[in-house]
C-alpha positions as CSV (number, residue, x, y, z in Angstrom):
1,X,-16.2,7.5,-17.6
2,X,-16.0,4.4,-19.4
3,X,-16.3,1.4,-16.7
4,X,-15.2,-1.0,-19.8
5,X,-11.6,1.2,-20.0
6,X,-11.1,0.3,-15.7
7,X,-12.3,-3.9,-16.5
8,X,-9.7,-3.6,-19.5
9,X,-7.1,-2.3,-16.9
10,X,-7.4,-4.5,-14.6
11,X,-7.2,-7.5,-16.8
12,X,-4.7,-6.7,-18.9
13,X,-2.4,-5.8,-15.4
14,X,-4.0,-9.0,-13.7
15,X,-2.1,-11.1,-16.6
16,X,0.9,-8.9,-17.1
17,X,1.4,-9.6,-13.3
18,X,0.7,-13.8,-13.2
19,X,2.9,-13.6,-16.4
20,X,5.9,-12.2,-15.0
21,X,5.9,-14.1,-11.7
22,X,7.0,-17.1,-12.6
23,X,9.8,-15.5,-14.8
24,X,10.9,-13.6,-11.4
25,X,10.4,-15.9,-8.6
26,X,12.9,-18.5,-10.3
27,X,15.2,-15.5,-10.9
28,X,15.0,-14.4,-7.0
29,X,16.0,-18.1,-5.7
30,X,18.7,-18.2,-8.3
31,X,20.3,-14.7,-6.8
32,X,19.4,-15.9,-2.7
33,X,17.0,-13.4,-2.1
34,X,15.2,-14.9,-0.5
35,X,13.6,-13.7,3.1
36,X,15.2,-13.5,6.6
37,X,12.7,-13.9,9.5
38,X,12.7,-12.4,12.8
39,X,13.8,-14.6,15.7
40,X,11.2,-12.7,18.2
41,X,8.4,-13.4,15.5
42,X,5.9,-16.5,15.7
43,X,7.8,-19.0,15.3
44,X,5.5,-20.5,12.6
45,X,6.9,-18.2,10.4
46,X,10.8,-19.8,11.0
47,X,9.5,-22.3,7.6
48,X,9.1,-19.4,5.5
49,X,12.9,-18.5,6.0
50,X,14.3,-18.7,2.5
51,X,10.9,-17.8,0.6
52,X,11.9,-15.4,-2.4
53,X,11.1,-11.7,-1.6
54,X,11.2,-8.7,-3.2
55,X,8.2,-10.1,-5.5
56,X,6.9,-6.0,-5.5
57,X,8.5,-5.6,-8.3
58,X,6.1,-7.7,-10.2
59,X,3.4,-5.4,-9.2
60,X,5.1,-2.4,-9.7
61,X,5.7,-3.7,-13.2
62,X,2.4,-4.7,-13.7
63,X,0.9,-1.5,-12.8
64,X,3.3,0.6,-14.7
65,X,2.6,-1.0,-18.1
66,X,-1.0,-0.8,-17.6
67,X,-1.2,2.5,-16.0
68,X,1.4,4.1,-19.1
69,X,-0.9,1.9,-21.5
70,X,-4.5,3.1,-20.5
71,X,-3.9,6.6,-18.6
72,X,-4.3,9.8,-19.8
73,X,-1.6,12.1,-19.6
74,X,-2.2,15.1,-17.4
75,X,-0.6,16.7,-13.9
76,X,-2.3,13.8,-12.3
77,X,-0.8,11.3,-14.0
78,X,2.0,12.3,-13.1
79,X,1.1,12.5,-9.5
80,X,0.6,8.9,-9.2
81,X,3.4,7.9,-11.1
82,X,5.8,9.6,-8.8
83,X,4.0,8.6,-5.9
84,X,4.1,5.0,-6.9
85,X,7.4,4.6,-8.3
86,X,9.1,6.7,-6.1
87,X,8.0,5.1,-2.8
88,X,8.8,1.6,-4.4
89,X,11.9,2.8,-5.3
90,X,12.8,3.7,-1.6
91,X,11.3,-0.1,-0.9
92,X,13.7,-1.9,-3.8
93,X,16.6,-0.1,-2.1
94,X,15.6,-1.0,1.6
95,X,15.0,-5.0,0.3
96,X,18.0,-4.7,-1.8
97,X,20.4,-3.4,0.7
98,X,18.6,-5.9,3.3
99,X,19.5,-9.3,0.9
100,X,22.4,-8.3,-0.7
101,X,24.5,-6.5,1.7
102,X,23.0,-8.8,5.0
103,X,21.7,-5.9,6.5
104,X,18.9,-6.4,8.9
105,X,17.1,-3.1,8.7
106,X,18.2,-2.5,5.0
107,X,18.0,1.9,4.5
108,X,18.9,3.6,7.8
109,X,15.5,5.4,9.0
110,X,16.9,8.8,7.8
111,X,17.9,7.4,4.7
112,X,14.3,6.2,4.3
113,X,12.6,9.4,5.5
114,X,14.8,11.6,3.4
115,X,13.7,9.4,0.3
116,X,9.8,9.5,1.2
117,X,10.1,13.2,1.4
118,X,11.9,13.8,-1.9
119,X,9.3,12.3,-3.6
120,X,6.2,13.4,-1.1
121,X,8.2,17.0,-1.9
122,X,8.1,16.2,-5.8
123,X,4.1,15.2,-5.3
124,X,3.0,18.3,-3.8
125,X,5.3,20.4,-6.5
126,X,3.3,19.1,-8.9
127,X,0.2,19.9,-7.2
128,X,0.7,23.5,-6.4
129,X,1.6,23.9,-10.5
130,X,-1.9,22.0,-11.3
131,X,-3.7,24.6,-8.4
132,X,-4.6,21.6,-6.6
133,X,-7.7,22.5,-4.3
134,X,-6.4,23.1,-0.5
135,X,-9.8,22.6,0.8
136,X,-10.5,19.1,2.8
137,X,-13.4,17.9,3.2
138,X,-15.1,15.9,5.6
139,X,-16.4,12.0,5.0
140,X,-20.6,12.1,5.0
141,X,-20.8,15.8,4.8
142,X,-20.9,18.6,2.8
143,X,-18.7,20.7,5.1
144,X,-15.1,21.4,3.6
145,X,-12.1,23.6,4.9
146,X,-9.8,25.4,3.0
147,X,-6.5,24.9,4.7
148,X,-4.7,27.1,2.6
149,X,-1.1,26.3,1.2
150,X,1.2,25.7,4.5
151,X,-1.1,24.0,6.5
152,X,-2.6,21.8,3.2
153,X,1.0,20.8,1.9
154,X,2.6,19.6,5.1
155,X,-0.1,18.0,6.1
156,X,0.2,16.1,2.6
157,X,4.1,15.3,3.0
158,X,2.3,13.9,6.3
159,X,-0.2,11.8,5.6
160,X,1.9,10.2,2.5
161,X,4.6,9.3,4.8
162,X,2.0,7.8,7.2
163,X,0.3,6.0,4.6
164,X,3.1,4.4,3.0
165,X,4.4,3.5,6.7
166,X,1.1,1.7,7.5
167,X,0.6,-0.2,4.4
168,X,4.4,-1.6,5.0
169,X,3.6,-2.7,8.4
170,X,0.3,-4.6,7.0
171,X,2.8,-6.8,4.8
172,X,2.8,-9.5,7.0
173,X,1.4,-13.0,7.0
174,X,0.9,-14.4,3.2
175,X,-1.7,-12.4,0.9
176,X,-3.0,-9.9,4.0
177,X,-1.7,-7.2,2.4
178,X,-2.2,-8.3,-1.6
179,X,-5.7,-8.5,-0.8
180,X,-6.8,-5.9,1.8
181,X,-5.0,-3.7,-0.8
182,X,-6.7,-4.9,-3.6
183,X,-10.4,-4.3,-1.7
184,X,-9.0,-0.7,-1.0
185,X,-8.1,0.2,-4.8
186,X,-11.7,-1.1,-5.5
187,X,-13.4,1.8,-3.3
188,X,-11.0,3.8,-4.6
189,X,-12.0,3.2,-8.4
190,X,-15.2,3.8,-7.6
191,X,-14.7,7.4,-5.6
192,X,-12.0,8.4,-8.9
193,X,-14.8,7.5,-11.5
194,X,-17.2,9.4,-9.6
195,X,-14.9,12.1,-9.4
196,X,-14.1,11.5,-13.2
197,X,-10.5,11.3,-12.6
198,X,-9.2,9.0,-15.3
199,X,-5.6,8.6,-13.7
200,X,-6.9,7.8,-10.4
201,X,-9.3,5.5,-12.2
202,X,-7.1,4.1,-14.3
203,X,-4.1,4.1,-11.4
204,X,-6.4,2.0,-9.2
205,X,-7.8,-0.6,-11.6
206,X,-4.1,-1.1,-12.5
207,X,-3.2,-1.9,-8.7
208,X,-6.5,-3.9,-8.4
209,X,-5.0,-6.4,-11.4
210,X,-1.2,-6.6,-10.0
211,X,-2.0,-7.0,-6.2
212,X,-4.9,-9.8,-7.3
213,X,-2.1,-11.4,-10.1
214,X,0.7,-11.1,-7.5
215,X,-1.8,-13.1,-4.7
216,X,-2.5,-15.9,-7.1
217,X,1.3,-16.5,-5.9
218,X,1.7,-14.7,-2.6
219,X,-1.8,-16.9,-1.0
220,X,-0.9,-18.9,1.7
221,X,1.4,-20.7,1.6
222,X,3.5,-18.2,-0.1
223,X,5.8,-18.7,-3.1
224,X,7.3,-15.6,-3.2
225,X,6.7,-12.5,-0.8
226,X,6.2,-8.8,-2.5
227,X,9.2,-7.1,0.4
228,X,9.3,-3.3,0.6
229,X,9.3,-2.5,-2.9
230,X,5.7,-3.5,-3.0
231,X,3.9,-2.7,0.4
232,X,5.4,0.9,-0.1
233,X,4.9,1.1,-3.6
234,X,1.5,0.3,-3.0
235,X,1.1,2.7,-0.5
236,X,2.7,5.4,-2.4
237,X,-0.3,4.7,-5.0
238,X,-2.8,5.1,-2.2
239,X,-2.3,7.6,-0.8
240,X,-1.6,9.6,-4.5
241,X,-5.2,8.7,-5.2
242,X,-6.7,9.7,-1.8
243,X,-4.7,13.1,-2.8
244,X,-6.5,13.5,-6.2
245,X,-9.8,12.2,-5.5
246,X,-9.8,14.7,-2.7
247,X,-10.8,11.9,-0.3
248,X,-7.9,12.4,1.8
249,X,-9.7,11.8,5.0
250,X,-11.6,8.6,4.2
251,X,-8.2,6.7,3.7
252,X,-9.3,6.7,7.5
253,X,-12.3,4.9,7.2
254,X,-11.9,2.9,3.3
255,X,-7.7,2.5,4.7
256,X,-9.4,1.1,8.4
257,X,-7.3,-2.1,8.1
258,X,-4.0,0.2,7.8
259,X,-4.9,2.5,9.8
260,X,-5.2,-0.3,12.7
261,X,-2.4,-2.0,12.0
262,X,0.3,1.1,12.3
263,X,-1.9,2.6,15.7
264,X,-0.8,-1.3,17.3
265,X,2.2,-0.5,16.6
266,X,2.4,3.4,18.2
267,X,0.5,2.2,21.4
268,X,2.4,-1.1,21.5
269,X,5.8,1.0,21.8
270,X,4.5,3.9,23.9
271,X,3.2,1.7,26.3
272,X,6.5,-0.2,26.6
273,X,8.3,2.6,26.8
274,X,6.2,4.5,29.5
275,X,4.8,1.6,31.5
276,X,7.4,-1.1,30.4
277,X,4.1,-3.7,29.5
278,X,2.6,-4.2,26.4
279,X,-0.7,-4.2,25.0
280,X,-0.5,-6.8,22.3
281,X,0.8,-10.0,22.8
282,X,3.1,-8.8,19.2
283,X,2.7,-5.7,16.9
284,X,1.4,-5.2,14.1
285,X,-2.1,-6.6,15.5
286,X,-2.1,-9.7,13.0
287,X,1.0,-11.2,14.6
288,X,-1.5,-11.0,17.9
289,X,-4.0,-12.9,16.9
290,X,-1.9,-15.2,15.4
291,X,-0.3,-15.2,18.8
292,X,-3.7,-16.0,20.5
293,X,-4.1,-19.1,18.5
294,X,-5.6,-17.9,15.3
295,X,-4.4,-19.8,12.0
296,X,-2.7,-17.7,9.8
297,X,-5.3,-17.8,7.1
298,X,-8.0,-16.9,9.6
299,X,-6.2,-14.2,10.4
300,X,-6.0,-12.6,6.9
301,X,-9.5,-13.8,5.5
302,X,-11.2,-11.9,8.6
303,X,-9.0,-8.5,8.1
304,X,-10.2,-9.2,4.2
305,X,-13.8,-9.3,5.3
306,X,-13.4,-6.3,8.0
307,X,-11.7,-4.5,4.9
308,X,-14.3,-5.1,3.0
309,X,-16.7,-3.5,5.4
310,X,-14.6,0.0,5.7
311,X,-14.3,-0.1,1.8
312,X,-18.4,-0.4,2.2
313,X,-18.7,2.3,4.8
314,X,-16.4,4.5,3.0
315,X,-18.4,4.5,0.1
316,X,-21.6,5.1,1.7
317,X,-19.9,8.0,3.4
318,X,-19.2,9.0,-0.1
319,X,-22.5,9.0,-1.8
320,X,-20.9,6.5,-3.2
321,X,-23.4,3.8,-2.9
């Protein structure tokens, strides 16, 4: 595969994205949407009340242009375009709902899991008409299992919904997610040239430029904040090219950071509910460190460094390195 092709993508989406982002964030404050902050959050974040969201539409943007521009066009292809659009498309709605109409929560959680599951539903049509390989295998082996349609399917609508769902609850102190994202689609560039899967390739490099354009604006202290309609857009993407890179179970090991993030958040509410304490001082984990006294910026530069580590792991486990 043609490493120039993936540097070309992730330029060209890398300028697309610092491009449109000062055409959008002027556009946000102009239309209010700008973001509400939870009163039970660190109260740190009460300044950022007001700070343009829904900036995940420059990504998605971004990416689309350079993914339609660079791509070939093939059942995978489409794979990742559903997954990606169609998961930010369930984020735009839950951000636009949430600014426009003054709605806390935005979607209602049905509304939300009925969208993921259309598209998830759309993915894995799509898959069955490409005879997609049921078989997973396992991270620093040679040992595989074919799963066979209904287990390997539902256990795909699964794990995209799960995905998605942790990515979201990363997006939440200025750049964590832009650039534990961005480290992620960099493992995953690697594993989808290796696997000589230009989409995936292609798909990831694209994400690599937008997330790393979007951060040039979304460091600390943020100008504008990406909202649902990037975290789950990114996610979508993800977890698509976990899916056609048949690396579905290192998203557990390259996808650490995530992975963390949404387990603080099960054990945080099951312990509440079945003990009535909790574990973390706030879930996700990054509001408990910066609970404990951490600066913000500490906070996200170590989860960058321990996502750079799982991104290094899972390559090894890989053969990637």
């Amino acid at each position: 595969m043609d490493f120039g092709l993936i540097l070309l993508t992730i330029g060209v989406s890398f300028i697309l994205a610092v491009i449109l982002a000062p055409l959008l964030i002027p556009l946000l404050r102009r239309m209010k949407f700008g973001q509400q902050i939870r009163d039970e959050g660190p109260k740190s974040h009460l300044k950022k009340a007001g700070t343009p969201t829904m900036g995940g539409i420059v990504i998605v943007l971004a990416f689309t242009l350079a993914f339609l521009k660079f791509s070939v066009v093939n059942t995978d292809f489409y794979v990742l375009l559903v997954a990606t659009l169609g998961f930010g498309l369930i984020g735009f709605l839950d951000d636009y709902i949430k600014i426009v109409f003054k709605r806390s929560l935005g979607l209602t959680p049905r509304q939300k899991l009925f969208g993921q599951l259309l598209f998830a539903g759309i993915v894995c049509a799509l898959l069955i008409s490409e005879g997609h390989s049921t078989a997973i295998g396992i991270p620093g082996t040679n040992i595989s299992f074919d799963w066979g349609a209904w287990f390997y399917y539902p256990f795909i609508i699964i794990m995209m919904l799960a995905i998605s769902n942790a990515v979201n609850f990363t997006d939440g102190l200025d750049g964590l997610l832009s650039g534990v994202s961005a480290i992620a689609f960099g493992a995953y560039a690697v594993i989808a040239m290796q696997a000589t899967s230009i989409p995936a390739a292609v798909c990831a490099a694209a994400m690599i430029g937008a997330v790393l354009g979007f951060l040039v604006f979304n460091a600390h202290p943020a100008k504008v904040f990406m909202g649902d309609t990037g975290s789950l857009g990114i996610g979508g993407a993800i977890a698509a090219i976990a899916i056609v890179t048949k690396s579905e179970l290192l998203f557990l090991v390259i996808g650490g950071i995530f992975v963390i993030e949404m387990l603080s958040v099960v054990l945080q509410v099951v312990s509440f509910k079945t003990r009535g304490k909790r574990i973390f001082k706030m879930s996700p984990i990054h509001h408990h460190f910066e609970l404990s006294g951490w600066s913000e910026w500490r906070v996200v530069v170590t989860f960058w460094a321990v996502g750079l580590l799982l991104a290094g792991i899972g390559l090894y486990l890989n053969k990637g390195l």
